[in-house]
mmCIF file of the C-alpha atoms, coordinates in Angstrom:
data_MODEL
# 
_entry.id   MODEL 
# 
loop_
_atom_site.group_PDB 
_atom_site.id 
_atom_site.type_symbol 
_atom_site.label_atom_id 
_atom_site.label_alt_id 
_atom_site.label_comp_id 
_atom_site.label_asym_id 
_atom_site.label_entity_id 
_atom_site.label_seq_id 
_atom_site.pdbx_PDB_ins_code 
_atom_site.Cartn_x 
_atom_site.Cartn_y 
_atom_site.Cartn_z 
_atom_site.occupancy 
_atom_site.B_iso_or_equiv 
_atom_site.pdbx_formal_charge 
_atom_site.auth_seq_id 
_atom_site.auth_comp_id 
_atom_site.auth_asym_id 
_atom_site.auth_atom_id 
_atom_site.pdbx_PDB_model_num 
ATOM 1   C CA . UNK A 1 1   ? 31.689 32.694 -11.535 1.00 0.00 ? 1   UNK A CA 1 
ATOM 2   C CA . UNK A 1 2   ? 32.573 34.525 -7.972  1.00 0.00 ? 2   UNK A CA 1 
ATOM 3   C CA . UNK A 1 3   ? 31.513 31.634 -5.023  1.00 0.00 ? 3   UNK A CA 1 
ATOM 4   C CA . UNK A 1 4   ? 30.444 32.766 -1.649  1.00 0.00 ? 4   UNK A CA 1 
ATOM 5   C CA . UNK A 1 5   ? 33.160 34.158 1.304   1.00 0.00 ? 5   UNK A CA 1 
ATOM 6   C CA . UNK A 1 6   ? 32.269 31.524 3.697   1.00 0.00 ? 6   UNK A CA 1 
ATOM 7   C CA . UNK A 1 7   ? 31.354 33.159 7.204   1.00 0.00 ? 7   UNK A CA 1 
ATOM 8   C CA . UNK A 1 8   ? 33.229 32.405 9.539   1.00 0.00 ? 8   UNK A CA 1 
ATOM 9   C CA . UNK A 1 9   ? 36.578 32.397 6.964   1.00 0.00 ? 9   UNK A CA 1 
ATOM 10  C CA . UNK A 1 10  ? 37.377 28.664 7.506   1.00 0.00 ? 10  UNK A CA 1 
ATOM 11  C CA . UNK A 1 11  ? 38.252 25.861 5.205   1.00 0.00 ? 11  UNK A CA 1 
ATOM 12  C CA . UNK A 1 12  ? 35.429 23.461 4.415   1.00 0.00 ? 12  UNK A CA 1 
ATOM 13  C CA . UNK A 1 13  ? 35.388 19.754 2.731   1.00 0.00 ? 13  UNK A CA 1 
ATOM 14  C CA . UNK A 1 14  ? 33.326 22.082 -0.385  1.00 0.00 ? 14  UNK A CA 1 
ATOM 15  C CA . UNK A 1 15  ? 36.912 22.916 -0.871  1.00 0.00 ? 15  UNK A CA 1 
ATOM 16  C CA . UNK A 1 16  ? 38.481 19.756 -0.490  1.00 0.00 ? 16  UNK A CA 1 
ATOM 17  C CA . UNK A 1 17  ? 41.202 19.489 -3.684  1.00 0.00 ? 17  UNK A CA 1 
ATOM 18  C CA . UNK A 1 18  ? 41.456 15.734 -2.851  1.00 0.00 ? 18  UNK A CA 1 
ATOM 19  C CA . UNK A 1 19  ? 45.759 15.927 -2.523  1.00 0.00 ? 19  UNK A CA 1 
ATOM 20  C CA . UNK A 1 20  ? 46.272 15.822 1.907   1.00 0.00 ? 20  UNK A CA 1 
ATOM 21  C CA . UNK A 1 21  ? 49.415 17.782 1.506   1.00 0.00 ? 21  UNK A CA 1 
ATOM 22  C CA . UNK A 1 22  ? 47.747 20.649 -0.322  1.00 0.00 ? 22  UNK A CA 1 
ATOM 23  C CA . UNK A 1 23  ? 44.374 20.323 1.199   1.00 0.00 ? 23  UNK A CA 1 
ATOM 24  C CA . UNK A 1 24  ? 46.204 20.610 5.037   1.00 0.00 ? 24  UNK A CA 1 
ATOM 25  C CA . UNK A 1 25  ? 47.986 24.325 3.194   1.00 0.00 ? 25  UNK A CA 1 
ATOM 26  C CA . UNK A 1 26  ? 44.770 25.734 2.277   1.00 0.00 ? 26  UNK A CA 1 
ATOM 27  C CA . UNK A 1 27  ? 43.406 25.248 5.697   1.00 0.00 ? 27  UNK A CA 1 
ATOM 28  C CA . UNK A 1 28  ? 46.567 27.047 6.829   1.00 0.00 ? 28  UNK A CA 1 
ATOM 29  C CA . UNK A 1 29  ? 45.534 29.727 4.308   1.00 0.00 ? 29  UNK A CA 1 
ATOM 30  C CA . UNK A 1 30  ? 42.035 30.396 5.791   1.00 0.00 ? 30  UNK A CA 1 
ATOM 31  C CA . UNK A 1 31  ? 43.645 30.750 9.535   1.00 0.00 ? 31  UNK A CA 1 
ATOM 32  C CA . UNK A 1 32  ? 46.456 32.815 8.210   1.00 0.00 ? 32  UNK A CA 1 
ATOM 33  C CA . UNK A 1 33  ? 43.911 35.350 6.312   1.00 0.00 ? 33  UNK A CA 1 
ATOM 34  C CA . UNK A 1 34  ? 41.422 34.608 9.436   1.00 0.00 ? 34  UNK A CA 1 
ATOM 35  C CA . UNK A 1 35  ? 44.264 35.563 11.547  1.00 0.00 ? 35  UNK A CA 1 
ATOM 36  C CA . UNK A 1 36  ? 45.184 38.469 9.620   1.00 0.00 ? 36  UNK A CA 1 
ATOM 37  C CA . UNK A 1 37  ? 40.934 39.801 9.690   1.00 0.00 ? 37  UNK A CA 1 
ATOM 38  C CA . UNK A 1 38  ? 41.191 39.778 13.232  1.00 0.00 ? 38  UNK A CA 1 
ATOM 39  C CA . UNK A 1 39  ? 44.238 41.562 14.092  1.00 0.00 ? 39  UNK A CA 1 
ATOM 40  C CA . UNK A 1 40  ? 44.694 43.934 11.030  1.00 0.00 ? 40  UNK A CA 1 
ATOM 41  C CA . UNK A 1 41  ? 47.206 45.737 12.546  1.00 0.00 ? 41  UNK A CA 1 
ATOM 42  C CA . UNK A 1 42  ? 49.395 43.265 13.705  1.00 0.00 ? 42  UNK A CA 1 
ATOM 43  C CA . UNK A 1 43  ? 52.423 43.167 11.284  1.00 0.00 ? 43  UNK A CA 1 
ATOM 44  C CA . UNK A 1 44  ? 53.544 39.328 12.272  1.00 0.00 ? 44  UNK A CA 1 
ATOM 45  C CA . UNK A 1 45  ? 50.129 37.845 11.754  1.00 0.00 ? 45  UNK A CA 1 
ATOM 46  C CA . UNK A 1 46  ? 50.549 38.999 7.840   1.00 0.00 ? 46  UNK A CA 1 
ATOM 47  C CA . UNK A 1 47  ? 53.832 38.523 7.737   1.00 0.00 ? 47  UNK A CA 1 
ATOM 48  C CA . UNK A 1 48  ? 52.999 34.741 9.001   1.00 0.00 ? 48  UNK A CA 1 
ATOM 49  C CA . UNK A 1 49  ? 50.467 34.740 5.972   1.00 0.00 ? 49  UNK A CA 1 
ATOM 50  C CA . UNK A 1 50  ? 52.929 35.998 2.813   1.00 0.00 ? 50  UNK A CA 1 
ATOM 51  C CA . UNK A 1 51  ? 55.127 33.062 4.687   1.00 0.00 ? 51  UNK A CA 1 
ATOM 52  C CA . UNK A 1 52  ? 52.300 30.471 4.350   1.00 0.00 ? 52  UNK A CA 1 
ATOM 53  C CA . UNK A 1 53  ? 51.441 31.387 0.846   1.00 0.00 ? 53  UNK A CA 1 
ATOM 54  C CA . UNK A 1 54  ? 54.690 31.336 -0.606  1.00 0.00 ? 54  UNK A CA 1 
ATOM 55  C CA . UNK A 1 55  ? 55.186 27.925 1.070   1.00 0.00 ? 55  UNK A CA 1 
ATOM 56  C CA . UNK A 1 56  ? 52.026 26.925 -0.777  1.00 0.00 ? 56  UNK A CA 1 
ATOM 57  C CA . UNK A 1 57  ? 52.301 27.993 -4.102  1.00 0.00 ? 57  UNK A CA 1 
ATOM 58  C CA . UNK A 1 58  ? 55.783 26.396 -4.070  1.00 0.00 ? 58  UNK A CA 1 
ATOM 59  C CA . UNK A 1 59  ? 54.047 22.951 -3.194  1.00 0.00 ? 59  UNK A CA 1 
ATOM 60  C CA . UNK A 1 60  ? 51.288 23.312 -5.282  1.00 0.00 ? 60  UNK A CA 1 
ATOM 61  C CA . UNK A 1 61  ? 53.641 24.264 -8.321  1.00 0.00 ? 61  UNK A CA 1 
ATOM 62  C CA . UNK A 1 62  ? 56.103 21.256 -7.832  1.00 0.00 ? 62  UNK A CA 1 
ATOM 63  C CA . UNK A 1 63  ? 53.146 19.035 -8.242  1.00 0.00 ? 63  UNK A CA 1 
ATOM 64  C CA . UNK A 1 64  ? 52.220 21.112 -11.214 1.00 0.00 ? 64  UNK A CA 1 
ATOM 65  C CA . UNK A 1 65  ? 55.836 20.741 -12.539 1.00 0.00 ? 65  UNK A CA 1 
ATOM 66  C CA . UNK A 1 66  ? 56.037 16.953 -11.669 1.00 0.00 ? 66  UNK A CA 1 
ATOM 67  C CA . UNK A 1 67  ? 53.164 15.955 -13.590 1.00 0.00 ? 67  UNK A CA 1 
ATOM 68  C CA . UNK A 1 68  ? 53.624 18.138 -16.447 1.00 0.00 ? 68  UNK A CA 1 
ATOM 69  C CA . UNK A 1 69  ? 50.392 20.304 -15.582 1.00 0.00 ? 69  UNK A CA 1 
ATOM 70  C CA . UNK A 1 70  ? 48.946 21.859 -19.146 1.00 0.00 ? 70  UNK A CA 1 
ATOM 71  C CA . UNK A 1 71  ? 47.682 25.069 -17.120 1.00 0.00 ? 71  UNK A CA 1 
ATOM 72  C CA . UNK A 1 72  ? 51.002 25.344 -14.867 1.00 0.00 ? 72  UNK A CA 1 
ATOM 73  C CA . UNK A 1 73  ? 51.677 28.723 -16.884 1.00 0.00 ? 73  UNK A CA 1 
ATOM 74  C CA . UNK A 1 74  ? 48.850 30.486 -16.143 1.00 0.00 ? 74  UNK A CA 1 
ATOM 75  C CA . UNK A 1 75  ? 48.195 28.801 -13.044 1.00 0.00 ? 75  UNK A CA 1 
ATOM 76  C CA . UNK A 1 76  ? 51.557 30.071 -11.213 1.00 0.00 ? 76  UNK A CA 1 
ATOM 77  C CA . UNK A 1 77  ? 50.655 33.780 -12.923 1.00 0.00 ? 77  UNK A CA 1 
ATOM 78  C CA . UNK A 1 78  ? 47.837 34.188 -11.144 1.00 0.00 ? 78  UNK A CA 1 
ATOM 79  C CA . UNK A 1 79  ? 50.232 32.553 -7.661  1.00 0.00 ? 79  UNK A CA 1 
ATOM 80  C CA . UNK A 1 80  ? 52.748 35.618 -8.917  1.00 0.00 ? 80  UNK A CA 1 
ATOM 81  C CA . UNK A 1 81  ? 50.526 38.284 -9.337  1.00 0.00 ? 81  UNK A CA 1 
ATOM 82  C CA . UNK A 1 82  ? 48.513 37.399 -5.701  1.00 0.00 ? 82  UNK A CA 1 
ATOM 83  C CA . UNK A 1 83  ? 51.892 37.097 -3.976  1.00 0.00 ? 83  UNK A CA 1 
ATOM 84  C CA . UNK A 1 84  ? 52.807 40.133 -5.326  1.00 0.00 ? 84  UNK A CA 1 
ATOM 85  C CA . UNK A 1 85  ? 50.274 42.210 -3.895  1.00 0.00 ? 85  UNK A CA 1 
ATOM 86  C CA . UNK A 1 86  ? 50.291 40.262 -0.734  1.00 0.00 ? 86  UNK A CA 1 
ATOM 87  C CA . UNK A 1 87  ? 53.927 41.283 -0.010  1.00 0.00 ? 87  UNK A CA 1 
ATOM 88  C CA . UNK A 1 88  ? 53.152 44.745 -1.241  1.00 0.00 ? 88  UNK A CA 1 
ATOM 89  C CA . UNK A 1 89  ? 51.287 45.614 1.951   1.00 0.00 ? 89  UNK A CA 1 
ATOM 90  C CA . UNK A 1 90  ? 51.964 46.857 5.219   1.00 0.00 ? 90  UNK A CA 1 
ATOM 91  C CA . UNK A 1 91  ? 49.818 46.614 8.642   1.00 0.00 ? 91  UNK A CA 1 
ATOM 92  C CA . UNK A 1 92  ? 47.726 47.968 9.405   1.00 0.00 ? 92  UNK A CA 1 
ATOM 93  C CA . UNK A 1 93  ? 45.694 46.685 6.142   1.00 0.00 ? 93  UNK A CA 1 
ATOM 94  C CA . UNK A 1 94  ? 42.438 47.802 5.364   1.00 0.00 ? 94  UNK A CA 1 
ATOM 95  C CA . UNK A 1 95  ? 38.876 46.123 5.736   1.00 0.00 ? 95  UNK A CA 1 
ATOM 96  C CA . UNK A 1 96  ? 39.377 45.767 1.236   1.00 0.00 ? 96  UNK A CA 1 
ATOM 97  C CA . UNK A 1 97  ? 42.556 44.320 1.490   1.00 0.00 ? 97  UNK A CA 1 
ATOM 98  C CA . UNK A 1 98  ? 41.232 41.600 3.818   1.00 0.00 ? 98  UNK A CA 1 
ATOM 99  C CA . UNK A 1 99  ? 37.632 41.228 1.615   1.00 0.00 ? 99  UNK A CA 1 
ATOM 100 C CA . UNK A 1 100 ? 40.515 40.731 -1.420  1.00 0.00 ? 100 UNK A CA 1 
ATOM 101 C CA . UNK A 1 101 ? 42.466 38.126 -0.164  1.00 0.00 ? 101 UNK A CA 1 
ATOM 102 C CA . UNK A 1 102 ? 39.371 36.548 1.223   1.00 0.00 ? 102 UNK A CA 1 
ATOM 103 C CA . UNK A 1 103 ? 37.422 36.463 -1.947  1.00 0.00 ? 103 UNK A CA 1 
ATOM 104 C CA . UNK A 1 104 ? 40.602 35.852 -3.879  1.00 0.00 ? 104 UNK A CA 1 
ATOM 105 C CA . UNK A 1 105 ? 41.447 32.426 -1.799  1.00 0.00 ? 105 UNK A CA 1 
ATOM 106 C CA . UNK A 1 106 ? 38.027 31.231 -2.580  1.00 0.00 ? 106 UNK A CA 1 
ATOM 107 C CA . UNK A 1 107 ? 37.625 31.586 -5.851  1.00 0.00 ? 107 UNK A CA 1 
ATOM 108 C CA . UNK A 1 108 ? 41.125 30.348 -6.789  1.00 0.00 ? 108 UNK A CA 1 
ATOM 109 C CA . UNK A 1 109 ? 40.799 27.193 -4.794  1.00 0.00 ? 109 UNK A CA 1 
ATOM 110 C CA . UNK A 1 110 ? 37.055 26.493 -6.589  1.00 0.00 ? 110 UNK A CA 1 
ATOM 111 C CA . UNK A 1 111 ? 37.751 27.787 -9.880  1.00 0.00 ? 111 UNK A CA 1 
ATOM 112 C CA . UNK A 1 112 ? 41.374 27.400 -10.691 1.00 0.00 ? 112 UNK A CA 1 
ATOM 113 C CA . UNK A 1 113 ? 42.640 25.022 -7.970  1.00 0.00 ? 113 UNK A CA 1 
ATOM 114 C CA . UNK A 1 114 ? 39.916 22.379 -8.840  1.00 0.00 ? 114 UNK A CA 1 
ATOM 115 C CA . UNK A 1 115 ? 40.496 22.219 -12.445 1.00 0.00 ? 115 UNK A CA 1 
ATOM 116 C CA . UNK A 1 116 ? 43.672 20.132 -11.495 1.00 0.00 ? 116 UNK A CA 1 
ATOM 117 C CA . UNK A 1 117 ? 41.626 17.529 -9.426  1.00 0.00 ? 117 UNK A CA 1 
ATOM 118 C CA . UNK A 1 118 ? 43.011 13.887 -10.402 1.00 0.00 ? 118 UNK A CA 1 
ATOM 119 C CA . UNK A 1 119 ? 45.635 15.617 -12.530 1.00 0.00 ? 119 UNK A CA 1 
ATOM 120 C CA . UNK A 1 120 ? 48.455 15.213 -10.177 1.00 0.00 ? 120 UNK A CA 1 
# 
């Protein structure tokens, strides 16, 4: 199921994961890839993003670890194989590239990120 890009790309309670710590880095995410839309040449703003992401997914995946998350495995793949195509890219990035990351951050949050509601 592929949920709507909300316009403009800003965190909403619809994507509220119910843990403060990770809720406040997801917001971060939305500015960061916000941040990045508006200044796609600007090589700090995205490096600023693969900074905040990789921050993130190391949160998120402690929690994972700490309470012995049955997904963690495929959960962190998906973390690897985003990251890794995050920190593959250069500025100026292209109108895709921010339509990815966009669309990616959404659906990850509201179809991967809330199956571990109440689970950590």
């Amino acid at each position: 199921m592929s949920h709507s890009i909300p316009e403009p790309f800003v965190w909403d309670e619809s994507f509220k994961v119910f843990y403060e710590k990770l809720d406040e880095e997801h917001k971060g995410l939305f500015k960061g890839i916000f941040d990045v839309a508006g200044a796609k040449g600007d090589g700090g703003k995205l490096a600023n993003l693969q900074k905040l992401v990789k921050a993130h997914f190391d949160s998120e995946e402690a929690l994972m670890k700490g309470a012995n998350y049955a997904d963690f495995a495929s959960h962190k793949g998906a973390h690897d194989d985003f990251l890794s195509t995050l920190n593959g890219l250069s500025a100026p990035v292209s109108d895709d590239t921010v339509h990815f990351a966009k669309n990616w951050l959404v659906n990850h949050i509201k179809s991967t990120d809330f199956q571990y509601k109440g689970k950590l």
